[in-house]
N, C-alpha and C positions, 0 to 999 in steps of 0.2 A: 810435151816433155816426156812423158812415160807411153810406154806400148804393151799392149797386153799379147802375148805370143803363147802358144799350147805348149803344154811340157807334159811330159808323163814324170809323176812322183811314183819314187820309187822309195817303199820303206815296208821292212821288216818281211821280205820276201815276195810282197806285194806290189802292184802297180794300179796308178788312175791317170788316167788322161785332168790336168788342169788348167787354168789358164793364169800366168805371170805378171804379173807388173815388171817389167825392166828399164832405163830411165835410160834418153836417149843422149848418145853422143854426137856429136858435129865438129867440122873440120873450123877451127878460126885463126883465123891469121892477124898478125900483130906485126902495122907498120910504125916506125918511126923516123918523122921527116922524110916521110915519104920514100922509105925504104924497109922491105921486106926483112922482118928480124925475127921472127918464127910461125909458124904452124903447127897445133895440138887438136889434138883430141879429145873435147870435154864436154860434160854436160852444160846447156847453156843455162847453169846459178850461179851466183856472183863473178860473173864476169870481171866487174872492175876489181876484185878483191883476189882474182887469178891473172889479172893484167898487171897491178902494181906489186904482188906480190913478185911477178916473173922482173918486171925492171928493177926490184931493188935490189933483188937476187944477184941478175946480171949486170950488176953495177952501172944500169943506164940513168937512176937516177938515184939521188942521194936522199937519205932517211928527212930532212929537212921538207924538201919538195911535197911532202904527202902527210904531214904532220897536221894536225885535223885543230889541233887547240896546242899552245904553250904548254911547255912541263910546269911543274909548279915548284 
């Protein structure tokens, strides 16, 4: 999920070669009924909480559908 890549740090007129943690991104694609409805660019954490976020977003599903417990 993370990659470690060399950076030179640069601070206060000075510089050092370091090495970075940067967390990685991937292509995923989101069918619905077997129809292509987008492709992004993300880290792959909470995927399902980047997928229903995006269908409720685009009004493919309603707030009801994903409701985890009753209101009270």
């Amino acid at each position: 999920m993370y990659h470690t890549i060399p950076c030179i740090h640069i601070h206060d007129g000075s510089s050092e070669e370091i090495l970075h943690e940067v967390i990685e991104e991937v292509p995923y694609a989101i069918f619905v009924n077997g129809r292509h409805m987008s492709t992004a660019m993300i880290s792959p954490v909470a995927l399902e909480d980047f997928v229903t976020g995006l269908l409720f977003t685009d009004q493919v599903m309603a707030i009801q559908a994903f409701r985890r417990h009753p209101l009270s």
